[in-house]
C-alpha positions as CSV (number, residue, x, y, z in Angstrom):
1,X,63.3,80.8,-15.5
2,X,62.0,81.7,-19.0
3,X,58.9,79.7,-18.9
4,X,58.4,81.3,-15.5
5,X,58.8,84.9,-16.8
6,X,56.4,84.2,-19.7
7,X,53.5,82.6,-17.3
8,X,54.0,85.3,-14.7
9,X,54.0,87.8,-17.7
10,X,50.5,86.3,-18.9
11,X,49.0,86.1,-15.7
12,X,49.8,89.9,-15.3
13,X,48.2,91.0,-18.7
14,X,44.8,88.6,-17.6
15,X,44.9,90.7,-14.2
16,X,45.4,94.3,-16.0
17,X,43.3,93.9,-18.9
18,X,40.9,96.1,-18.1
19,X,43.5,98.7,-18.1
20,X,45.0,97.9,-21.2
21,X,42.5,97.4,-22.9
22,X,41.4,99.7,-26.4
23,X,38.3,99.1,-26.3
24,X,35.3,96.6,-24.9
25,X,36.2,92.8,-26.2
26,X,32.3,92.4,-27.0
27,X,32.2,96.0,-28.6
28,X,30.8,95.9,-32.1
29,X,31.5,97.9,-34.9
30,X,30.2,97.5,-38.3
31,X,31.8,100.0,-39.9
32,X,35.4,98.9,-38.5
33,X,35.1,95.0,-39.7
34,X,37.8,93.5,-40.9
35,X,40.4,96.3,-40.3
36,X,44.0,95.1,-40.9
37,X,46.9,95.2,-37.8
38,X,46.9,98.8,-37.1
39,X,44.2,100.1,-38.9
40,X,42.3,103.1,-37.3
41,X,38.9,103.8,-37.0
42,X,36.3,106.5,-36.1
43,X,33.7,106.3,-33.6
44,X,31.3,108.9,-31.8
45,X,31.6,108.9,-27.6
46,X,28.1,109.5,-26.1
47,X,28.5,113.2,-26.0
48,X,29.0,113.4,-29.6
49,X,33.0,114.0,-30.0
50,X,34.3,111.9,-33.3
51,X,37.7,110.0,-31.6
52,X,39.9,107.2,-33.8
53,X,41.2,104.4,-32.3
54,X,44.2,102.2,-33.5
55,X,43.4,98.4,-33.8
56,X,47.2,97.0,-33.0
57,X,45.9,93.5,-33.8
58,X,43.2,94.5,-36.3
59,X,39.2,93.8,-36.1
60,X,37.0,90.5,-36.4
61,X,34.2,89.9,-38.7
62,X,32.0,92.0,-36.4
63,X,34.2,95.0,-36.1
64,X,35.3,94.1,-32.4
65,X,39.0,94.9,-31.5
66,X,41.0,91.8,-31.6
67,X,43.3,93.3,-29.1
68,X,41.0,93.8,-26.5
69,X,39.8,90.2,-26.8
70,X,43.2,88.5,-26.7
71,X,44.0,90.3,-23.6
72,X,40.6,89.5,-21.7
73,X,40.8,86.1,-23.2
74,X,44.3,85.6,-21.1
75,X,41.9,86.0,-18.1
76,X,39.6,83.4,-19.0
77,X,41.8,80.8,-20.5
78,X,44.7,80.7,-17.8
79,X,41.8,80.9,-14.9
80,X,40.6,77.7,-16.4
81,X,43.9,76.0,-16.6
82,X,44.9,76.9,-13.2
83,X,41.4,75.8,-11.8
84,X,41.9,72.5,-13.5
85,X,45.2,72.1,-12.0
86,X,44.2,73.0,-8.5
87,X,41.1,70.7,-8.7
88,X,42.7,67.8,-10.6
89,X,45.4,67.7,-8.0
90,X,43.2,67.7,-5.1
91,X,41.2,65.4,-6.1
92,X,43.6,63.0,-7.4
93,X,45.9,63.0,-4.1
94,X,43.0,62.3,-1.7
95,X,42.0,58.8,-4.1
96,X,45.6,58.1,-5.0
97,X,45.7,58.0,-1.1
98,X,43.2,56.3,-0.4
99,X,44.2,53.8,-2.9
100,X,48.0,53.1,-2.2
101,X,47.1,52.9,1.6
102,X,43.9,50.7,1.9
103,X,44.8,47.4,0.0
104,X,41.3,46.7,-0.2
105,X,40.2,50.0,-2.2
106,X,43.4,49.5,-4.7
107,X,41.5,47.4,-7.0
108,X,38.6,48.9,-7.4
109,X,39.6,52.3,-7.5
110,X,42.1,51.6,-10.2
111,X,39.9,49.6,-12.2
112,X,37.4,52.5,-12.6
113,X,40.6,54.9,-12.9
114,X,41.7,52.7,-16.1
115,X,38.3,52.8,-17.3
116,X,38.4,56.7,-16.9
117,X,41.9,56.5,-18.9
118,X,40.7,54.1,-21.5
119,X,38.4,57.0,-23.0
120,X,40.7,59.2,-24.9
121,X,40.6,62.9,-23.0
122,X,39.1,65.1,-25.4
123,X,36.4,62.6,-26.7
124,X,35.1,62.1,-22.7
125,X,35.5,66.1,-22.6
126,X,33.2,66.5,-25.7
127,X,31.2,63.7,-24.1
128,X,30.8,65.8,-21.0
129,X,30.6,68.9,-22.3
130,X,27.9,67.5,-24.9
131,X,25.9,66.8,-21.8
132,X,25.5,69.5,-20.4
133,X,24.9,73.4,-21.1
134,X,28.1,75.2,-22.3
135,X,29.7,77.6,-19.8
136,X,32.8,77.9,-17.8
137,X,31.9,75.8,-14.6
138,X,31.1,73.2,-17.4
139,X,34.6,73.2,-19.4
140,X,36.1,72.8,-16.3
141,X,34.1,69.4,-15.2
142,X,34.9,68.2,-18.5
143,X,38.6,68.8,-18.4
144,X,39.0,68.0,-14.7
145,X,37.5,64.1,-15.1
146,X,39.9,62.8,-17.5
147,X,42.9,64.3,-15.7
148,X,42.4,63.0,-12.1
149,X,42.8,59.2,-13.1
150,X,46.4,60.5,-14.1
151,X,47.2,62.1,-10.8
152,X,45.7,59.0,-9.2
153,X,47.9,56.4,-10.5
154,X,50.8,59.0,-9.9
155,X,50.0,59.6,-6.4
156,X,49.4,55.9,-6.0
157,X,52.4,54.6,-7.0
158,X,54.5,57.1,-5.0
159,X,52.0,55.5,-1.9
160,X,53.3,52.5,-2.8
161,X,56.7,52.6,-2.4
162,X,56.3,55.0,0.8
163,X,54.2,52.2,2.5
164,X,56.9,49.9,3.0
165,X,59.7,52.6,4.3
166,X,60.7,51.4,7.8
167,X,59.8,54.8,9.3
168,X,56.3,54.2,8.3
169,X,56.1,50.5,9.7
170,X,57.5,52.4,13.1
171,X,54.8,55.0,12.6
172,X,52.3,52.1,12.4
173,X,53.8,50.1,15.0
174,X,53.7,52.8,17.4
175,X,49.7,53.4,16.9
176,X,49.6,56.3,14.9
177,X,46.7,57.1,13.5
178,X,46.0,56.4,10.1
179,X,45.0,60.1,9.6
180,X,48.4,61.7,11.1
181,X,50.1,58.9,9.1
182,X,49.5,59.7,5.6
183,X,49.2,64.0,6.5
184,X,53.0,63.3,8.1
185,X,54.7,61.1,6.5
186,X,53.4,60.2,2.9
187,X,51.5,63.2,2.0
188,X,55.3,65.2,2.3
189,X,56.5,62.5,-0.5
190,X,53.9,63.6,-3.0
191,X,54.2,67.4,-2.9
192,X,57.3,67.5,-5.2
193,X,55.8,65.1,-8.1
194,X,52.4,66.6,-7.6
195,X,53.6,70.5,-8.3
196,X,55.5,68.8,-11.7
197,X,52.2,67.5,-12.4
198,X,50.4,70.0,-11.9
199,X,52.3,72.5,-14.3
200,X,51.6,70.0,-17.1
201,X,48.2,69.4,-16.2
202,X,47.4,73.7,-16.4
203,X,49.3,73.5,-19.9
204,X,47.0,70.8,-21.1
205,X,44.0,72.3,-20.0
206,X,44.7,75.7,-21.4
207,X,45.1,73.7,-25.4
208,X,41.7,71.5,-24.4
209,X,39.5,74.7,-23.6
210,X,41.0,76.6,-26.6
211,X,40.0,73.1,-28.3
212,X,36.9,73.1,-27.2
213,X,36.0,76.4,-27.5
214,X,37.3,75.9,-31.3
215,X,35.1,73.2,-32.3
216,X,32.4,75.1,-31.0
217,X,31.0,73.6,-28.0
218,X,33.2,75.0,-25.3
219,X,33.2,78.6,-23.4
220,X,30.1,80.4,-25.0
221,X,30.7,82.7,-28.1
222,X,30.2,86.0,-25.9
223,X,33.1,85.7,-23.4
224,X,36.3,86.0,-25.6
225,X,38.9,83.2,-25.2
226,X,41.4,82.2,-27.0
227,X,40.0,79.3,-28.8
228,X,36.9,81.5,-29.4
229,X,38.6,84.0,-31.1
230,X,40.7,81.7,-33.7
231,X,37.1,80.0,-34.2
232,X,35.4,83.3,-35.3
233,X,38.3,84.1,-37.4
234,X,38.7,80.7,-39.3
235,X,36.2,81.1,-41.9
236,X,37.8,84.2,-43.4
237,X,41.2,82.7,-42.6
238,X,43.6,82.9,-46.2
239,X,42.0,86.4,-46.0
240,X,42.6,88.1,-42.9
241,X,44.9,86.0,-40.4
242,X,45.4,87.8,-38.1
243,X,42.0,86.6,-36.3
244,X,44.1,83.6,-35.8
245,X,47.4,84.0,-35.9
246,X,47.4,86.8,-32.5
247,X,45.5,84.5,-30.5
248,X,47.2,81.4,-31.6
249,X,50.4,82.7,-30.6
250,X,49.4,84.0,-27.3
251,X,48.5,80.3,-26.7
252,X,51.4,78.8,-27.9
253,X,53.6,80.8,-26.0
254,X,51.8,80.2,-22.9
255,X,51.7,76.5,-23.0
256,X,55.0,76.2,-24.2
257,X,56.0,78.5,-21.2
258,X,54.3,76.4,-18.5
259,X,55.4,73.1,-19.9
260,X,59.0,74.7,-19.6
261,X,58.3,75.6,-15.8
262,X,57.1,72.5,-15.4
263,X,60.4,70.6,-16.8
264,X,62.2,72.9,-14.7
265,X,60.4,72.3,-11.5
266,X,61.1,68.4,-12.6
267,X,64.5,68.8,-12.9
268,X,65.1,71.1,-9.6
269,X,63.0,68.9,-6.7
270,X,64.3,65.5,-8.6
271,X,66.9,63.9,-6.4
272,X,68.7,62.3,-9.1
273,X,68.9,65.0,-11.3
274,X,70.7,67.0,-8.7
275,X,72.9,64.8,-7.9
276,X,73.7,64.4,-11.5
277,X,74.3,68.3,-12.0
């Protein structure tokens, strides 16, 4: 429930940022650089009148409003992890399917899945990334390939053990078709492990973009993220740290939350565990 409250809370702040917001994330101000966690500064509107803003989480290197850009980067960095999730799993359940059904596409399907998983994850994102021109659509790609051979050999081996349920072999015997087969009665046994997977899978995407987008060869500079933000802040780090430390606990909390949810949704659709409890 807490790692529920805290992802539904960060979902909220990515869909009201524009309300909340203090200013425009991609606002510069060079005479408001490197104000302190709220510091106020002056500015002239377009009709001339002098107004001060407070800074609650202090100002990068090019006087932009580190509040403003956490918030909009909750948009951005949760829309990536949820657009992982949904694309990993999708793709994932219709090869794991195809692979614990048809014997004859197991082996080759796995071998190329093991090939997939034999790359560590963030060297075949950087690989993919590398390849291509930076940008959102691009970052997802990237974090999407290395994730689906995981949901394939998960999906696959709940296939497996479905397959030789006697109310399958009746489904079979009684000419169902192979279609109605797996959407009836194996694609129902893969919903529950799929929706714990999927939780951990958002998490890990969320730190791999905010990884990326460190090193410098993720989301593009201009849109703020998380990871952006903690990578503009980390020259002048042992001087002003709060470039870092507000986004970095934003992201923390947020991956920590939906790894909880996800443990939780584990332990609530597991059988076993609830007939432990």
């Amino acid at each position: 429930m807490v790692g529920a409250i805290i992802v539904l809370v960060m979902v909220f702040i990515g869909l009201i940022a524009p309300l909340i917001a203090t200013s425009d994330p991609s606002g510069i101000n060079p005479a408001a650089r490197n104000r302190v966690p709220m510091a106020e500064s002056s500015f002239r509107t377009d009709d001339g009148t002098r107004k001060t803003m407070v800074h609650y989480m202090g100002t990068d290197t090019l006087g932009r409003d580190v509040y403003s850009r956490v918030v909009y980067g909750a948009r951005v960095s949760i829309f990536i992890g949820v657009a992982v999730s949904v694309l990993s799993v999708s793709i994932g359940l219709f090869i794991g399917l195809m692979a614990g059904y048809f014997r004859w596409l197991d082996s080759v399907i796995m071998r190329i899945m093991d090939g997939l998983m034999a790359i560590p994850a963030i060297l075949l994102a950087i690989a993919l990334v590398s390849l291509s021109r930076a940008g959102v659509l691009t970052v997802i790609v990237a974090i999407v390939v290395p994730e689906v051979p995981r949901v394939v050999r998960l999906v696959r081996s709940v296939v497996l053990s479905v397959r030789e349920e006697p109310y399958v072999e009746a489904a079979v015997m009684s000419g169902t078709p192979t279609y109605l087969l797996l959407i009836r009665h194996v694609l129902p046994n893969t919903v529950a492990p799929l929706l714990v997977q999927g939780t951990f899978i958002c998490a890990s995407a969320i730190l791999v973009e905010a990884i990326l987008s460190f090193l410098g060869i993720g989301i593009p500079p201009q849109i703020p993220t998380w990871g952006n933000i903690m990578a503009e802040g980390r020259q002048l780090f042992r001087v002003f740290p709060h470039n870092i430390l507000f986004p970095g606990i934003f992201l923390a909390l947020t991956v920590l939350a939906v790894n909880m949810l996800g443990d939780g949704l584990r332990d609530t659709l597991d059988p076993k565990m609830e007939k432990r409890g």
